[in-house]
N, C-alpha and C positions, 0 to 999 in steps of 0.2 A: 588700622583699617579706616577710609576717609569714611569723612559723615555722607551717609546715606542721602538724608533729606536736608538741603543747605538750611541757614540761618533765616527766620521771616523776623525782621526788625519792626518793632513797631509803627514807626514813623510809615513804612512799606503797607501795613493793615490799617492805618488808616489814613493812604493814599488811595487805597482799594472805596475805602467804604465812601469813602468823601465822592468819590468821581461817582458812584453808585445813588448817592444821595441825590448831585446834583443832577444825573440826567432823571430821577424820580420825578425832580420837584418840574424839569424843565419839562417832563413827559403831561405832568396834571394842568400846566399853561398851556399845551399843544404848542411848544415848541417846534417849529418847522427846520430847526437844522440844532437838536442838541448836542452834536459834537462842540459848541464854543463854549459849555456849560460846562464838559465834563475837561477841557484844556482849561478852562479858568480853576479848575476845581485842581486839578494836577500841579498849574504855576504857583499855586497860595499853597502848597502843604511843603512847607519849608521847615528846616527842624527846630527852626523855634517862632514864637508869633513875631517877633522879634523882626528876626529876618525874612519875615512873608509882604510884612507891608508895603517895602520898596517895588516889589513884583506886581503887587495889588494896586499900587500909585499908579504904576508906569503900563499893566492891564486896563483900566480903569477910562484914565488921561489920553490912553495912546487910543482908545476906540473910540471917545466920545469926541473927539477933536474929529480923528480920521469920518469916523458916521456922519456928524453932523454937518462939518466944513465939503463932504461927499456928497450929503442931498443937497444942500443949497448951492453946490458948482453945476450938479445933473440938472437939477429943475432951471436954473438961468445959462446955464455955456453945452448944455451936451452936445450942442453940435460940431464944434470944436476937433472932435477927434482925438487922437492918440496925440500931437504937437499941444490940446488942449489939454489934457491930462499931463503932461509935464507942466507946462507952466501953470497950473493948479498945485500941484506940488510945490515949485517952489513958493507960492507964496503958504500954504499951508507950515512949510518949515521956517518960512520969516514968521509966522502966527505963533507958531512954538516958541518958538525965540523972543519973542516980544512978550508970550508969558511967562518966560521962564519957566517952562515945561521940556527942554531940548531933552531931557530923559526917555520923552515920548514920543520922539519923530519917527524911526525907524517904525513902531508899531503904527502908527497914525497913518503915515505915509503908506502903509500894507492895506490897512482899512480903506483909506482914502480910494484907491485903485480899482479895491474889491466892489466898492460903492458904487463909482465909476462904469464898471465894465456892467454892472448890473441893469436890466431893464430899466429906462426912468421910469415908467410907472410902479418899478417894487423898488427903486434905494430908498426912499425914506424908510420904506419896513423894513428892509432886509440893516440896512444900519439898527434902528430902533430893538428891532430882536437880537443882534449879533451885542448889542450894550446890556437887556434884560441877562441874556441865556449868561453871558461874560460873569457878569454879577451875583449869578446866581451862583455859580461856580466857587467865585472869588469867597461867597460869603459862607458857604456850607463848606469849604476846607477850614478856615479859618473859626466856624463852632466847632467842626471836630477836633483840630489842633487845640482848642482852647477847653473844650470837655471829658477831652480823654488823656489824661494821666501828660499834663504837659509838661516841655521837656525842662529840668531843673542838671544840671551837670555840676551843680556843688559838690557833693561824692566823687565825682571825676578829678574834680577841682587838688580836692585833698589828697589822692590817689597819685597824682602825678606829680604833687610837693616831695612825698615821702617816696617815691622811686629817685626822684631826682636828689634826697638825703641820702639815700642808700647805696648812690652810684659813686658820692663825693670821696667818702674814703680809701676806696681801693686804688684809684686817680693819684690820688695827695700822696697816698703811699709811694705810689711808682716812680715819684718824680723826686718826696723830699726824701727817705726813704734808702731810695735805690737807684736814684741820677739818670731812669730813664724818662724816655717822654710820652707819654700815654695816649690815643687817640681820644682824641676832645669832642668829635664830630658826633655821637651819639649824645652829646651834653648838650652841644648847640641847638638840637635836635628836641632835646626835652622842653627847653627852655623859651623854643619855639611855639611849642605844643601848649604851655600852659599860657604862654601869653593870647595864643588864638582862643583858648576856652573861658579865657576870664573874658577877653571881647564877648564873646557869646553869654555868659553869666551877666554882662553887664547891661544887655540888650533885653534879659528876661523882666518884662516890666510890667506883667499880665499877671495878676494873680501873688506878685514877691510879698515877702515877706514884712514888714514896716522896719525890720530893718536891713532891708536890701541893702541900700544905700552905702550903709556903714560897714557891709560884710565884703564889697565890691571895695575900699579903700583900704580895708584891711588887708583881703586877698591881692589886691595891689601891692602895699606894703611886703608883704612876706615873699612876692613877684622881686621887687627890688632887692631885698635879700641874696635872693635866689643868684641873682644878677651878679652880686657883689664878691658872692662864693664863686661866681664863674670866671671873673674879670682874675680875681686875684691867683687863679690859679692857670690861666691863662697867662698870666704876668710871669709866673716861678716857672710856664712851659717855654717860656721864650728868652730865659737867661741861658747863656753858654754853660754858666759854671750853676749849679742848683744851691749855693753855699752849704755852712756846717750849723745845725740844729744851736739854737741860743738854748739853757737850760730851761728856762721859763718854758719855749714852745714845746720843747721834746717833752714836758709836763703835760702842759694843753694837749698834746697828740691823744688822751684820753679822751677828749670830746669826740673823737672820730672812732673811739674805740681801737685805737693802735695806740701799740706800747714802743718803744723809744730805744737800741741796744745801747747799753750801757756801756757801750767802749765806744763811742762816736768822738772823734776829737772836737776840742775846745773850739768857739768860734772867736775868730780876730776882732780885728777894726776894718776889713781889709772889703770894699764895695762888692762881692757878692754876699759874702756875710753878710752885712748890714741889709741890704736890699733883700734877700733871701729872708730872711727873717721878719721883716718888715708888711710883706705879700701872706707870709704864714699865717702872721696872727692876725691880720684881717679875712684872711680865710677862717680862722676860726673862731676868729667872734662872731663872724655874720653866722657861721654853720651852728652854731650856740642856741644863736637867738631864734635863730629860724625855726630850728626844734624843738625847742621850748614853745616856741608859737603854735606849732602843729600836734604838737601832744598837749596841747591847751585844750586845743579845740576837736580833739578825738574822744 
C-alpha cells in the first residue's frame, strides 16, 4: 500500500519556516513589497550553508549594482526612454565586468529595469527596500540553515563506501570466476555519488569539527581506493580472454569472501594469464585496504 502522507524532509520545514520568519521580520519594518524578503529567504536555504553563499553573493551583488546603478541612471537620464534603458544596461554589464562581478549581471540587469520603469520619484526607495527586504531574507534562511540541526552527510559518507564494498564481489566473481561480463553501470553510478558527497562534506565549513580537514583527505583517500577497485576491474571487463586464477589470488579471493574451485587449471606464462592476474591482485589489495579503513572507522 503507497504511503499515504509523502516524505516532509527537513531541509522542506525549514524552507517553510525561514520564508515565514522573513516576511515577520519584513512585516515589523513595514515592508511595502515583502514578497523579495520571503524569495531571498527561499534562494539561501540550500542544503548546506556551504552551497547557500554563492546564491547569497550573486542575490546580494546582482540588487545592489542593479538598485543603485538604477537610481543614479533615473535621477540624471530618465528622459531617454526605452533606447535609454538599453544603453544603461550595457554599460551597467561593462560595470559588472570591470568588477569582476559578471556572476551578477543577469540579476542586476532584472533590478536595473525594475528601477528604471519605476516612478523617478520612488527608484531610489523602491531599490533601497527591494536590497533591505532581499537581505532580510538572505540572512534569516541562512540563521535557520545554520541553527537547526545543520546538514552533516558523514554517515551518508560511510554508507555509500560499504554498499560500494558490498557490490565489489559478486562483479569479481562474474567475471574471474565464471568468464562473464557483468554490468559496471550501477558501479559508475556509485562512485559518482560518493564523489558528489564528499564535494558537499568538503563545503561543510560552519560549525565542522577541528578535524574536518583531516577527515575530508582521508575520505578522499579511501575515494581513490574506491577508484582503483573500479579501474582494475574494469581492466579484467575489457580483456577477451579473463585468464586462469594464479594460486596466490584464487587464495586472496577470501578477502572478497569467495572461495576458489579447486579444479581450476594452472596458469601459464601466456599474456592473459599474466595481465589477468595482475588487474586481480590490484583489485584486491585496494578492496583490502579500503575495508580495513572503513571498519576502522565504524
Amino acid at each position: 500500500m503507497g504511503r499515504l502522507v509523502p516524505h516532509i524532509g527537513l531541509r522542506t520545514v525549514k524552507t517553510g519556516l525561514a520564508v515565514a520568519l522573513a516576511l515577520f521580520f519584513a512585516g515589523l519594518r513595514g515592508s511595502p513589497a515583502p514578497i523579495f524578503a520571503a524569495i531571498g529567504a527561499i534562494v539561501a536555504m540550500s542544503r548546506t550553508v556551504g552551497d547557500a553563499f554563492p546564491s547569497c553573493r550573486t542575490q546580494f551583488f546582482g540588487i545592489l549594482l542593479g538598485a543603485g546603478f538604477g537610481a543614479v541612471f533615473v535621477g540624471v537620464w530618465s528622459g531617454l526612454g526605452c533606447f535609454g534603458i538599453g544603453l544603461g544596461l550595457v554599460v551597467l554589464i561593462l560595470l559588472c565586468v570591470r568588477l569582476r562581478l559578471q556572476f551578477a549581471v543577469p540579476l542586476a540587469c532584472m533590478v536595473f529595469v525594475s528601477v528604471c520603469l519605476s516612478p523617478a520619484e520612488e527608484a531610489f526607495l523602491y531599490g533601497v527596500n527591494r536590497l533591505l527586504d532581499t537581505s532580510i531574507g538572505l540572512a534569516t534562511a541562512l540563521a535557520v540553515n545554520l541553527l537547526i540541526k545543520p546538514y552533516n552527510n558523514r554517515a551518508q559518507i560511510d554508507l555509500l563506501f560499504t554498499h560500494f564494498l558490498q557490490s565489489v564481489p559478486s562483479l569479481t566473481s562474474e567475471r574471474v570466476l565464471y568468464g562473464r561480463y557483468p554490468d559496471l553501470a550501477p558501479l559508475r553510478r556509485q562512485l559518482r555519488r560518493i564523489s558528489e558527497e564528499l564535494s558537499i562534506f568538503e563545503k561543510q565549513n560552519i560549525f565542522r569539527t577541528p578535524d574536518h580537514a583531516a577527515q575530508a583527505v582521508y575520505l578522499r583517500g579511501c575515494e581513490q581506493l574506491a577508484q582503483s577497485i573500479a579501474a582494475e576491474l574494469f581492466a579484467l571487463c575489457s580483456m577477451d580472454e579473463r585468464g586462469r586464477l594464479s594460486p596466490e589470488n584464487a587464495a586472496r579471493l577470501s578477502v572478497l569472501g569467495l572461495c576458489a574451485p579447486d579444479d581450476l587449471p594452472a596458469p601459464s606464462q601466456n599474456e592473459p594469464d599474466i595481465v589477468g592476474n595482475y588487474h586481480l591482485e590490484g583489485l584486491l589489495r585496494a578492496y583490502q585496504y579500503l575495508d580495513e579503513f572503513i571498519r576502522a572507522e565504524s
